[in-house]
mmCIF file of the N, C-alpha and C atoms, coordinates in Angstrom:
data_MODEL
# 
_entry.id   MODEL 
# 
loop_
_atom_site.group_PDB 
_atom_site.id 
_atom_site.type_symbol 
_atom_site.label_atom_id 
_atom_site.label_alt_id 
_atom_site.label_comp_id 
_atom_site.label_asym_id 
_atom_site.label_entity_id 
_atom_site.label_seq_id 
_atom_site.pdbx_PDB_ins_code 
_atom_site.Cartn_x 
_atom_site.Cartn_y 
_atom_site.Cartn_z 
_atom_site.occupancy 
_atom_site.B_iso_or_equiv 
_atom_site.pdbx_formal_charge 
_atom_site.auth_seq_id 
_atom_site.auth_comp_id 
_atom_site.auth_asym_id 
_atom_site.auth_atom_id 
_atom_site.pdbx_PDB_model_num 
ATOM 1   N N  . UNK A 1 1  ? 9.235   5.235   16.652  1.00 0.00 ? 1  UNK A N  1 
ATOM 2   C CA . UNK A 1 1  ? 10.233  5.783   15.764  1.00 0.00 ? 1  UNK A CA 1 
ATOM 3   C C  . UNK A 1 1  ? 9.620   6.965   15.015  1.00 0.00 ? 1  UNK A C  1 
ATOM 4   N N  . UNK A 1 2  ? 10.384  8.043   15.284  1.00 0.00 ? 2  UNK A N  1 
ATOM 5   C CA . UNK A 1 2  ? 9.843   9.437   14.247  1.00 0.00 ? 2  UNK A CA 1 
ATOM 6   C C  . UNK A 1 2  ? 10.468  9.336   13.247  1.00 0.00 ? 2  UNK A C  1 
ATOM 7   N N  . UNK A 1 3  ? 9.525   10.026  11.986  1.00 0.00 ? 3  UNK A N  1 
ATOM 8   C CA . UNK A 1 3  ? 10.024  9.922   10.869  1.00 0.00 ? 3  UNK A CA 1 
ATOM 9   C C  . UNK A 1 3  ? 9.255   10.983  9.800   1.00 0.00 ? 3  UNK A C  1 
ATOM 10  N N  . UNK A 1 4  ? 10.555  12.278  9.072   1.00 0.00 ? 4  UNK A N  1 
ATOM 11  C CA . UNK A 1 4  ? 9.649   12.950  8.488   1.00 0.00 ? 4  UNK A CA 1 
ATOM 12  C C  . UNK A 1 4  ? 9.248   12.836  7.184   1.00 0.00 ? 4  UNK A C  1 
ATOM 13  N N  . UNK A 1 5  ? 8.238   13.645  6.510   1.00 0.00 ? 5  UNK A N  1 
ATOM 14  C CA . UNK A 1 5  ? 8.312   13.282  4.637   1.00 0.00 ? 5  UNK A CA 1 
ATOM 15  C C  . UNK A 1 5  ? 7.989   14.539  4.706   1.00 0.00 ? 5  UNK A C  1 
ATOM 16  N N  . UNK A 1 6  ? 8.217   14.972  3.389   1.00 0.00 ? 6  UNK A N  1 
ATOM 17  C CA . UNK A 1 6  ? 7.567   16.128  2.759   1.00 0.00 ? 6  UNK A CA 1 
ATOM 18  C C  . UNK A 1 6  ? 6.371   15.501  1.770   1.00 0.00 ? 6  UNK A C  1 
ATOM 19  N N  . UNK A 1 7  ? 5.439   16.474  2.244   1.00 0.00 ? 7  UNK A N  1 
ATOM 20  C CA . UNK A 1 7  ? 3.811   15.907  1.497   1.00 0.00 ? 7  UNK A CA 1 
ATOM 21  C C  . UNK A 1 7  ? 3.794   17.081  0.252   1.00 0.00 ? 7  UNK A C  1 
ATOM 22  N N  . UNK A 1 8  ? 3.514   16.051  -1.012  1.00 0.00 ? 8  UNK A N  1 
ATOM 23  C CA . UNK A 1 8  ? 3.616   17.441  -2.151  1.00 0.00 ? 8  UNK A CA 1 
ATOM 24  C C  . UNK A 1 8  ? 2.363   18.384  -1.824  1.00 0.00 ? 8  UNK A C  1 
ATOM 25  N N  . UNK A 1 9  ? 2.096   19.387  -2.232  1.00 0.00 ? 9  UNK A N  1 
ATOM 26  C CA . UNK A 1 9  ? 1.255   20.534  -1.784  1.00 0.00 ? 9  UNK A CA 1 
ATOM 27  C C  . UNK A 1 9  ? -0.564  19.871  -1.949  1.00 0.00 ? 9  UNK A C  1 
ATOM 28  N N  . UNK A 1 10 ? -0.903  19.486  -3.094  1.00 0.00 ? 10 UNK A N  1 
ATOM 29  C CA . UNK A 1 10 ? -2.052  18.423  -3.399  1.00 0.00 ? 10 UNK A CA 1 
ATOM 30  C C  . UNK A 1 10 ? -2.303  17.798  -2.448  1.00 0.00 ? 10 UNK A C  1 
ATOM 31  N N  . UNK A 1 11 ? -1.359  16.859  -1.806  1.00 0.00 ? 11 UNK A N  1 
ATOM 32  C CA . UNK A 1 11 ? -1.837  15.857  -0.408  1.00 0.00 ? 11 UNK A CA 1 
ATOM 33  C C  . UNK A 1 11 ? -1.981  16.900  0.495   1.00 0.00 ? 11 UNK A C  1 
ATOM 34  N N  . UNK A 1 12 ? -1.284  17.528  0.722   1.00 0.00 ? 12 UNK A N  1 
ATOM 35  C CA . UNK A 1 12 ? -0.833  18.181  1.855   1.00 0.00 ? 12 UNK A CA 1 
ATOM 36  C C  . UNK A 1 12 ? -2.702  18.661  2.162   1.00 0.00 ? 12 UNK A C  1 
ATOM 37  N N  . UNK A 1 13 ? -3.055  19.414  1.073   1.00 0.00 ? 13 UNK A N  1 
ATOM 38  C CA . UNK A 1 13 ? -4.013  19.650  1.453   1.00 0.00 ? 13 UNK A CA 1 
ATOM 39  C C  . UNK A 1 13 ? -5.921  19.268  1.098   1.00 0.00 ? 13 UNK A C  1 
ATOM 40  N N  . UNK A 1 14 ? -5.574  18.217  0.519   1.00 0.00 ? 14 UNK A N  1 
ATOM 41  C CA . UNK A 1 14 ? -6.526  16.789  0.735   1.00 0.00 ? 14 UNK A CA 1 
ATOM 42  C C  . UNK A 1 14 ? -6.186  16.585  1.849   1.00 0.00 ? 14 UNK A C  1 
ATOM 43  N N  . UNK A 1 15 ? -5.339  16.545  2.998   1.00 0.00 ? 15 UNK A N  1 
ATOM 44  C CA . UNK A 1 15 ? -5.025  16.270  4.395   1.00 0.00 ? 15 UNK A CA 1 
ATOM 45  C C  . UNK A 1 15 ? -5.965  16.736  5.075   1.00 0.00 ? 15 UNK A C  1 
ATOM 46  N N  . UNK A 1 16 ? -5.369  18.438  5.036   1.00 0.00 ? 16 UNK A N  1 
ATOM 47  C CA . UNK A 1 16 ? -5.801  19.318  5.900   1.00 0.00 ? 16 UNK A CA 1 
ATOM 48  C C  . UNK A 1 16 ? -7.433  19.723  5.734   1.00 0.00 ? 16 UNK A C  1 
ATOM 49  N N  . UNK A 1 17 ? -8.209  19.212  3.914   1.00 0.00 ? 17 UNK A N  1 
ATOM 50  C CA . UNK A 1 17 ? -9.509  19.064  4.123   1.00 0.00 ? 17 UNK A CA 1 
ATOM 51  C C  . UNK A 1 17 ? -10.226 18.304  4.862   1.00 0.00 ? 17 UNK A C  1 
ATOM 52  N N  . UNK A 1 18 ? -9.376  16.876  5.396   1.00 0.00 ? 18 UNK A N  1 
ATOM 53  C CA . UNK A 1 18 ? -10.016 16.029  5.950   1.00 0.00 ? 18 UNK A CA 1 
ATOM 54  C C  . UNK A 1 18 ? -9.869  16.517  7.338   1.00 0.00 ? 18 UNK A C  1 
ATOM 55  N N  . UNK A 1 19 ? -9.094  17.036  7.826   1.00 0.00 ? 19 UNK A N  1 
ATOM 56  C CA . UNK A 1 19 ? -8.876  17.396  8.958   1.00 0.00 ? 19 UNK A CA 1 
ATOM 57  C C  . UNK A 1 19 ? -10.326 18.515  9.211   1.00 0.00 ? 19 UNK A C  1 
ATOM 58  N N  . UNK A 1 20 ? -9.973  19.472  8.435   1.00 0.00 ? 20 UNK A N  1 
ATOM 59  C CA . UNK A 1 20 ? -11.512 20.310  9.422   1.00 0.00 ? 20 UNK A CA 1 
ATOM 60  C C  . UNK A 1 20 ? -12.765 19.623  8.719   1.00 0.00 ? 20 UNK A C  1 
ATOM 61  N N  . UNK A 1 21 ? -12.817 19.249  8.013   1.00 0.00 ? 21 UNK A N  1 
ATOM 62  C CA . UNK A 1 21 ? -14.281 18.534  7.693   1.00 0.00 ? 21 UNK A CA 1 
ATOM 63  C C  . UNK A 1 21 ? -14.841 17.089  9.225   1.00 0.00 ? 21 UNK A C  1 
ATOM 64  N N  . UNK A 1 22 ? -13.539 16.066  9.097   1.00 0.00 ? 22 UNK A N  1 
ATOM 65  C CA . UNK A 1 22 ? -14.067 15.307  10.390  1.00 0.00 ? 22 UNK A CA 1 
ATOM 66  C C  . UNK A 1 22 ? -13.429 15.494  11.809  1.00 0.00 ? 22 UNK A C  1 
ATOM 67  N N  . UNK A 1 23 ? -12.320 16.642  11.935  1.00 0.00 ? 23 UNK A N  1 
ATOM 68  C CA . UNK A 1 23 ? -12.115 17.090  13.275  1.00 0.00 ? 23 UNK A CA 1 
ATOM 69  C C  . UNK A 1 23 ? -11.143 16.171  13.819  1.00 0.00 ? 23 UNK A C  1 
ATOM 70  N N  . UNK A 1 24 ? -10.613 15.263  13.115  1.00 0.00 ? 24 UNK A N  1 
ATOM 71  C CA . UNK A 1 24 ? -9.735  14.179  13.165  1.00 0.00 ? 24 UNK A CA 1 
ATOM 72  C C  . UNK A 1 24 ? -8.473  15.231  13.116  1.00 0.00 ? 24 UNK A C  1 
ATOM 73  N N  . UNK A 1 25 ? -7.119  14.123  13.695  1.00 0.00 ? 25 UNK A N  1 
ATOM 74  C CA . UNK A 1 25 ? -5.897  14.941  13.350  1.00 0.00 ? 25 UNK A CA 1 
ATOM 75  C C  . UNK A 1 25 ? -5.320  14.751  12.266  1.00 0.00 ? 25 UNK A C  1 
ATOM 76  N N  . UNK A 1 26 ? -4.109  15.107  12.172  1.00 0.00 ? 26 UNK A N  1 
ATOM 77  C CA . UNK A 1 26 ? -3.512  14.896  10.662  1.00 0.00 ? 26 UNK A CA 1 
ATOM 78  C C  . UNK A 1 26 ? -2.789  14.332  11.257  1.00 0.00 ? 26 UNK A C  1 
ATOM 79  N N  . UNK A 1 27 ? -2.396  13.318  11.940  1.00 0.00 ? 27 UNK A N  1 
ATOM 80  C CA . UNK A 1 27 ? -1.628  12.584  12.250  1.00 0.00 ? 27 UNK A CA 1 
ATOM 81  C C  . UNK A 1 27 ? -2.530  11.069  12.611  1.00 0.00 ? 27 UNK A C  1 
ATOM 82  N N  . UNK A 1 28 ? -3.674  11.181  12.748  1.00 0.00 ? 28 UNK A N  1 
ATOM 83  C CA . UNK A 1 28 ? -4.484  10.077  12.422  1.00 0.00 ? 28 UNK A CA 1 
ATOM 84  C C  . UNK A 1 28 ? -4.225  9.854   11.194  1.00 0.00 ? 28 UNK A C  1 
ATOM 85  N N  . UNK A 1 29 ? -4.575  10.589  10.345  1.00 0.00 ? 29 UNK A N  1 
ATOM 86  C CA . UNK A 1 29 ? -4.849  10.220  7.975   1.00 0.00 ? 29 UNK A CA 1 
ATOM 87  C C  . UNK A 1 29 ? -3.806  9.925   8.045   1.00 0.00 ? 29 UNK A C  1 
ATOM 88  N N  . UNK A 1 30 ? -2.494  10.406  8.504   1.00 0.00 ? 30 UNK A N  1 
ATOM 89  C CA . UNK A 1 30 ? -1.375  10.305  7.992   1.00 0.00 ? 30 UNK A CA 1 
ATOM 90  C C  . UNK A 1 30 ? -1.418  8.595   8.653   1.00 0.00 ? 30 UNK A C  1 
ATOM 91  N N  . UNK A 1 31 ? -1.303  8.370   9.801   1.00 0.00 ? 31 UNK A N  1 
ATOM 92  C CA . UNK A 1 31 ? -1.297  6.924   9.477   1.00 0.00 ? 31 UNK A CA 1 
ATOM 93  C C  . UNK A 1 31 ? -1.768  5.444   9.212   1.00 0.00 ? 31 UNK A C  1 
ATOM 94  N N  . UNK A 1 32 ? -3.370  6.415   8.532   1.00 0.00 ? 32 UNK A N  1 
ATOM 95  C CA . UNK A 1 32 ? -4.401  5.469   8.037   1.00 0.00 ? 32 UNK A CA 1 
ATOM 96  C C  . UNK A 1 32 ? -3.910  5.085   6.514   1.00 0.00 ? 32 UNK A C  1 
ATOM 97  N N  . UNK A 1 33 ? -3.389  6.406   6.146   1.00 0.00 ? 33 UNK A N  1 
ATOM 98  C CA . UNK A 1 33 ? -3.096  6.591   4.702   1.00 0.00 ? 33 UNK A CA 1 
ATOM 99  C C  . UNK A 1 33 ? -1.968  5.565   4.892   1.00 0.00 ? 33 UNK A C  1 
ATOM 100 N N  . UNK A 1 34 ? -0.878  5.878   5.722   1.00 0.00 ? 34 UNK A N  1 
ATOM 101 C CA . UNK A 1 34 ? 0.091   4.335   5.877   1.00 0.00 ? 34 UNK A CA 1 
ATOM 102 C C  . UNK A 1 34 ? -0.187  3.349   5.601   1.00 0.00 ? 34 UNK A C  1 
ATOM 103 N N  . UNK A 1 35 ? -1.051  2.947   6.739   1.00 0.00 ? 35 UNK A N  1 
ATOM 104 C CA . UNK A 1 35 ? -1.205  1.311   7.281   1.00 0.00 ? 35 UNK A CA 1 
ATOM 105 C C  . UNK A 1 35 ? -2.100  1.115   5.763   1.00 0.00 ? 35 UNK A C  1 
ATOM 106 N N  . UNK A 1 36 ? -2.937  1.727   5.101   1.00 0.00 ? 36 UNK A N  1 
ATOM 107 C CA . UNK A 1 36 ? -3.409  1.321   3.886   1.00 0.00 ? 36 UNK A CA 1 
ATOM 108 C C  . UNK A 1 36 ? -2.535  1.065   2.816   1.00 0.00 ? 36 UNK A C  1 
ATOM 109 N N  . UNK A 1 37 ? -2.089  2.009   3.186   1.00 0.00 ? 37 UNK A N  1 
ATOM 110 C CA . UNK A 1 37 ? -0.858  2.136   1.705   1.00 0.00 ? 37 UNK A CA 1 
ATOM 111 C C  . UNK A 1 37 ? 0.511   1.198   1.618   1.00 0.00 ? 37 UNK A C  1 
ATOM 112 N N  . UNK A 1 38 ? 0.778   0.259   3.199   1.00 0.00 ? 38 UNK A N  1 
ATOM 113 C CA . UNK A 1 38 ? 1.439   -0.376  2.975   1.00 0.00 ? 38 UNK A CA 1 
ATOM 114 C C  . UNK A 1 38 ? 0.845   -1.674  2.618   1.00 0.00 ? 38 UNK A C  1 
ATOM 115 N N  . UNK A 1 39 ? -0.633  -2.020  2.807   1.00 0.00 ? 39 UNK A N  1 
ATOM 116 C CA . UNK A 1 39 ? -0.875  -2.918  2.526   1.00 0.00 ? 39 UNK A CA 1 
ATOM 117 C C  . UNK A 1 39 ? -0.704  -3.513  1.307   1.00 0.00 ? 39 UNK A C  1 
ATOM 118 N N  . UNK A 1 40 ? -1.228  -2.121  0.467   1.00 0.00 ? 40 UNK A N  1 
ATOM 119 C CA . UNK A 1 40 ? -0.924  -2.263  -1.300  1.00 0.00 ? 40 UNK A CA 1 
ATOM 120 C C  . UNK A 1 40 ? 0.540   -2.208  -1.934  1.00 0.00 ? 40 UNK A C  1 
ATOM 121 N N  . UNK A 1 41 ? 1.044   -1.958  -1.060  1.00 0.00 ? 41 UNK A N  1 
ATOM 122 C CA . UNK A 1 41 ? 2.502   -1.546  -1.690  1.00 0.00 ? 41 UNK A CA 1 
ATOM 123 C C  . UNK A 1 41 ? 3.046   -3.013  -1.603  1.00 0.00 ? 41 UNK A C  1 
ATOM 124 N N  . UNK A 1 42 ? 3.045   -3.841  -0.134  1.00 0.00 ? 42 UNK A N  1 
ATOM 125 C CA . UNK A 1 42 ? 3.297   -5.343  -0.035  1.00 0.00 ? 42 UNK A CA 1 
ATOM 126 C C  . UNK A 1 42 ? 3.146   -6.035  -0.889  1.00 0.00 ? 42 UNK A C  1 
ATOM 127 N N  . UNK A 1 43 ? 1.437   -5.928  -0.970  1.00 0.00 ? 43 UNK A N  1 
ATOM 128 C CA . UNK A 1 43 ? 0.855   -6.723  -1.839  1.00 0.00 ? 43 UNK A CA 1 
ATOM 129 C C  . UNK A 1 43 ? 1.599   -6.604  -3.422  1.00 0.00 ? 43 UNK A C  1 
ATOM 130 N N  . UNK A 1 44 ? 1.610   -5.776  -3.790  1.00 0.00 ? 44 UNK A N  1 
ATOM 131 C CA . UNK A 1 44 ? 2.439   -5.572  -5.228  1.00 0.00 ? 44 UNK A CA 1 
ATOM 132 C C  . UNK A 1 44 ? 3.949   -6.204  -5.045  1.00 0.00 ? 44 UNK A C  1 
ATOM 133 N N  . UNK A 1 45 ? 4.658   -6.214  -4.056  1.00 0.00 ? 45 UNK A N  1 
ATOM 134 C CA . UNK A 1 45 ? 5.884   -6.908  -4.130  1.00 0.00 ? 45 UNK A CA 1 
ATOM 135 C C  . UNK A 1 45 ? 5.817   -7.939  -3.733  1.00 0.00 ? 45 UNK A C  1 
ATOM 136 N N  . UNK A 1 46 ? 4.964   -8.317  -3.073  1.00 0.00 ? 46 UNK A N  1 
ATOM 137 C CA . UNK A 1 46 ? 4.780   -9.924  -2.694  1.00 0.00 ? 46 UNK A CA 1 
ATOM 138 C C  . UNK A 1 46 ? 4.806   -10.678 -4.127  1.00 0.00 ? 46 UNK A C  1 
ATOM 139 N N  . UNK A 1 47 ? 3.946   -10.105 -4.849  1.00 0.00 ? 47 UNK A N  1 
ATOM 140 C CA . UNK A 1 47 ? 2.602   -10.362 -5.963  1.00 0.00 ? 47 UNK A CA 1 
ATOM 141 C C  . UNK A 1 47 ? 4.301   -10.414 -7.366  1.00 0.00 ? 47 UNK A C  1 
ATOM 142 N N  . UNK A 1 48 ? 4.901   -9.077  -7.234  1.00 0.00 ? 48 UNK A N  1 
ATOM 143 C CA . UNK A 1 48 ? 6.355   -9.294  -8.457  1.00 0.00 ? 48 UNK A CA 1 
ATOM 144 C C  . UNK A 1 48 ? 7.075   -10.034 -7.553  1.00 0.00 ? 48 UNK A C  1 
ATOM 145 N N  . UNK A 1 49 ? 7.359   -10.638 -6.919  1.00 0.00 ? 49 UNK A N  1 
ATOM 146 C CA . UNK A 1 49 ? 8.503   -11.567 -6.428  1.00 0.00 ? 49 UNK A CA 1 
ATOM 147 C C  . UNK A 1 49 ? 8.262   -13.359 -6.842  1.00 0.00 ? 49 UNK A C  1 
ATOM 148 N N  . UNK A 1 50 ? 6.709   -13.504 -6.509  1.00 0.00 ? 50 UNK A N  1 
ATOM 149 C CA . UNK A 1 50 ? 6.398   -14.998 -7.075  1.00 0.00 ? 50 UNK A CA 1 
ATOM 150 C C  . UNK A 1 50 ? 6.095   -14.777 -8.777  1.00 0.00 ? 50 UNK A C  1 
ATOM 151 N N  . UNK A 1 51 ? 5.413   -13.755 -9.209  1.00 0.00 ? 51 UNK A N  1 
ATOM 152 C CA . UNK A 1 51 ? 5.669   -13.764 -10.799 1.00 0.00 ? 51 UNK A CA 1 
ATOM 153 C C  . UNK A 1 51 ? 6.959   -13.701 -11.508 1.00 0.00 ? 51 UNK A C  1 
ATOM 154 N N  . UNK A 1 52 ? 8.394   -13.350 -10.453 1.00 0.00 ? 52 UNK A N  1 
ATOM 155 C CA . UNK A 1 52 ? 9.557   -13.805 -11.133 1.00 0.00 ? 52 UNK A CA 1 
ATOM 156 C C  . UNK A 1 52 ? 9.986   -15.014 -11.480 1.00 0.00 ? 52 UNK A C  1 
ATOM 157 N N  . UNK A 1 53 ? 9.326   -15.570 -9.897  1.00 0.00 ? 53 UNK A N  1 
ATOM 158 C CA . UNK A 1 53 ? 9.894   -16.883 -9.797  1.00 0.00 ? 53 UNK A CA 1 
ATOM 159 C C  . UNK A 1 53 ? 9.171   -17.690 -10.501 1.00 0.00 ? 53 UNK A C  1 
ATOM 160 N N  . UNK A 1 54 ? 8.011   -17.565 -11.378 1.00 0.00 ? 54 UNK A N  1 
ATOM 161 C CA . UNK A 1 54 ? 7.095   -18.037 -12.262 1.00 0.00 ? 54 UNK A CA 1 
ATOM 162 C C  . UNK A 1 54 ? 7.408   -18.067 -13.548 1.00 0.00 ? 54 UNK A C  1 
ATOM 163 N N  . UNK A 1 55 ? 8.249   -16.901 -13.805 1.00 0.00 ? 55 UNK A N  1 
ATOM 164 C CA . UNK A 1 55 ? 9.012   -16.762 -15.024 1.00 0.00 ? 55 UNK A CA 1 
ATOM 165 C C  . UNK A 1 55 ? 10.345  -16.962 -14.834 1.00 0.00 ? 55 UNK A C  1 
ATOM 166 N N  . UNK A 1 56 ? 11.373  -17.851 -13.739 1.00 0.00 ? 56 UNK A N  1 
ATOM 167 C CA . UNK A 1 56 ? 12.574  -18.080 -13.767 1.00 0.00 ? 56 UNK A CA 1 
ATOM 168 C C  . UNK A 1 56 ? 12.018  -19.631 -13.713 1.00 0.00 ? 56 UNK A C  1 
ATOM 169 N N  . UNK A 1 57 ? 10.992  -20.036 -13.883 1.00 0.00 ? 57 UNK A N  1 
ATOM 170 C CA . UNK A 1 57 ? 10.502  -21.555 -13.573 1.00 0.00 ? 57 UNK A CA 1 
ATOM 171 C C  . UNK A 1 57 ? 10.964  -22.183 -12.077 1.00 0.00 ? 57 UNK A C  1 
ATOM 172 N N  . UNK A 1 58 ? 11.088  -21.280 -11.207 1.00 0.00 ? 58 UNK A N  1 
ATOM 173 C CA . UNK A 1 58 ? 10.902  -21.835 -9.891  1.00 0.00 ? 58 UNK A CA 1 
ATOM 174 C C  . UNK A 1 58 ? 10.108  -21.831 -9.176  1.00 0.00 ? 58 UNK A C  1 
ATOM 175 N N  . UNK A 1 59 ? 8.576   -21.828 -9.850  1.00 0.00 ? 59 UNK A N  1 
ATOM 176 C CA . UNK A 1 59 ? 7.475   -21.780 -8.239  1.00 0.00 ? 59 UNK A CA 1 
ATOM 177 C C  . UNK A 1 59 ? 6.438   -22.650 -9.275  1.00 0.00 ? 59 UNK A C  1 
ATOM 178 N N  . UNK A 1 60 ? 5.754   -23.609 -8.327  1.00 0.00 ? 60 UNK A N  1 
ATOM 179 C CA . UNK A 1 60 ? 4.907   -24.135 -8.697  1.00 0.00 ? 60 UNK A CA 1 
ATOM 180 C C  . UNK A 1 60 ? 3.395   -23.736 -9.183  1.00 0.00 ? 60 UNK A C  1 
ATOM 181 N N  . UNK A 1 61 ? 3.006   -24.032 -10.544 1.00 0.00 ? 61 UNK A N  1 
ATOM 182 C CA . UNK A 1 61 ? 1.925   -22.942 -11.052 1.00 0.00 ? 61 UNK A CA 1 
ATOM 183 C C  . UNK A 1 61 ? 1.148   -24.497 -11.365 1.00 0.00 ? 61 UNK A C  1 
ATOM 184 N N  . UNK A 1 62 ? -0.346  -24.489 -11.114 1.00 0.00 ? 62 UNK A N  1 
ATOM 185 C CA . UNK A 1 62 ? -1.244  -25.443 -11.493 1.00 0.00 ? 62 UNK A CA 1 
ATOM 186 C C  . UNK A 1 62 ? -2.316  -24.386 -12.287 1.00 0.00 ? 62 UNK A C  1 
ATOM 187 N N  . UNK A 1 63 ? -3.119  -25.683 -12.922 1.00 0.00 ? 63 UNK A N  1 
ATOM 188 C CA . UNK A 1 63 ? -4.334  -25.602 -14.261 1.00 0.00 ? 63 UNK A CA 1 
ATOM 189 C C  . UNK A 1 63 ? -5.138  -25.048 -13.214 1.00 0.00 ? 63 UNK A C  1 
ATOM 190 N N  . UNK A 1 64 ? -6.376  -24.536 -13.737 1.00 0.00 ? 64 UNK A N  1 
ATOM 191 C CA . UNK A 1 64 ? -7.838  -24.496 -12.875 1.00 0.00 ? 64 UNK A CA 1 
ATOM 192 C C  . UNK A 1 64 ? -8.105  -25.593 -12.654 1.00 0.00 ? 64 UNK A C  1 
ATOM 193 N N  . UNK A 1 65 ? -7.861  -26.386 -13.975 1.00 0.00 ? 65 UNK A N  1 
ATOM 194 C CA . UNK A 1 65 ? -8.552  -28.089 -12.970 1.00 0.00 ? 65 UNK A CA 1 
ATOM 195 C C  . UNK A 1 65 ? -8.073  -28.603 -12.607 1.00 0.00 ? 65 UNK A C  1 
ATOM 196 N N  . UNK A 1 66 ? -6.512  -28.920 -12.080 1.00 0.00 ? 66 UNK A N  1 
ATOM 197 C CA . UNK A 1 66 ? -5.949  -29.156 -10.991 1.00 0.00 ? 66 UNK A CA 1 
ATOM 198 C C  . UNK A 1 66 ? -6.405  -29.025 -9.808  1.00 0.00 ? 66 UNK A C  1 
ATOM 199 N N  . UNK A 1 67 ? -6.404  -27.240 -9.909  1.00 0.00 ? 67 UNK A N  1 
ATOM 200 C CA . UNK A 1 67 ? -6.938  -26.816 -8.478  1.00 0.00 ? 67 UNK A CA 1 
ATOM 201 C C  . UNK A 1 67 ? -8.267  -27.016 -8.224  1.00 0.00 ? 67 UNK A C  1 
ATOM 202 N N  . UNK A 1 68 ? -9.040  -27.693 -9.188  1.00 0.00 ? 68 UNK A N  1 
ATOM 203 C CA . UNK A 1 68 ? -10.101 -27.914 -8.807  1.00 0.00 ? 68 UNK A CA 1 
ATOM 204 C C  . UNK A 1 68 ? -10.236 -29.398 -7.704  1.00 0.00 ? 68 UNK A C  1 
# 
């Protein structure tokens, strides 16, 4: 699936430094910078979806010494 963005001018060319410095493409960073960036982005909504349900009192929360 293609898909375009506009890169603000700053990335754009933090890109294109990485590009002639390791000879890599810009279409490699571009989807290292992805696959990284979705990891964190998940992680943060994974992460607010059970702290709702923590504060609507629907998910189970134990002590440290429970879980111990």
């Amino acid at each position: 699936m293609a898909s375009t963005i506009q890169l603000v001018p700053e990335a754009e060319k933090r890109i294109d430094s990485l590009v002639a410095r390791t000879g890599r493409s810009k279409d490699f960073f571009l989807r290292e910078i992805i696959k990284r960036g979705l990891e964190d982005v998940e992680d943060y909504y994974l992460a607010a979806e059970v702290l709702e349900r923590v504060r609507e009192d629907t998910e189970a929360v134990y002590s440290d010494a429970e879980v111990r």
